[in-house]
C-alpha angles and dihedrals in degrees: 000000000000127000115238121204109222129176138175118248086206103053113008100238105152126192136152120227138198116228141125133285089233093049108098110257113263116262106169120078102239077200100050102006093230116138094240093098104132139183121257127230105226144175110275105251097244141069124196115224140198145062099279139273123002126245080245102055113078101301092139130241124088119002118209092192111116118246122265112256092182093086081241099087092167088172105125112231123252122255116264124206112232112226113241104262110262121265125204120226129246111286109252127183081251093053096040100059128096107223093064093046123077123264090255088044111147097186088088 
């Protein structure tokens, strides 16, 4: 069950109080009895730590996870990189001529 802040705007009076989401929200000061008793809106009651994702979450790469046997293997796959497309160099006398390149060779 969370615990709600509440305070009255006529009096001051502030308390936190333990209830369920589902529990109507107080109206009524326990201090002045006024029905000007509202909920607050507070910090949530966690923080999350750390530097980021472990080596170990899907980074991509290899995966030391053993393979599924059960035919339902629901495991997403990791992210591969995709290599630059290959450029050819500039053409130079050297380059251009037969007898450097391999018998199967389609630059020519």
């Amino acid at each position: 069950m969370p615990i709600y802040a509440y305070k009255c705007s006529a009096c001051g009076f502030a308390k936190d109080h333990l209830q369920k989401m589902s529990d109507p929200p107080l109206s009524e000061c326990p201090a002045c009895g006024k029905p000007s008793f509202t909920k607050q809106l507070t910090a949530a009651g966690f923080q999350l730590k750390g530097s980021g994702w472990y080596a170990t979450d899907f980074k991509g790469g290899a995966s030391t996870a053993p393979a599924s046997t059960d035919g339902n293997d629901s495991t997403p796959a990791p992210a591969t990189e995709t290599a630059a497309p290959a450029v050819k160099p500039a053409e130079t006398p050297a380059a251009s001529s037969a007898a450097s390149c391999a018998p199967a060779c389609a630059c020519h």
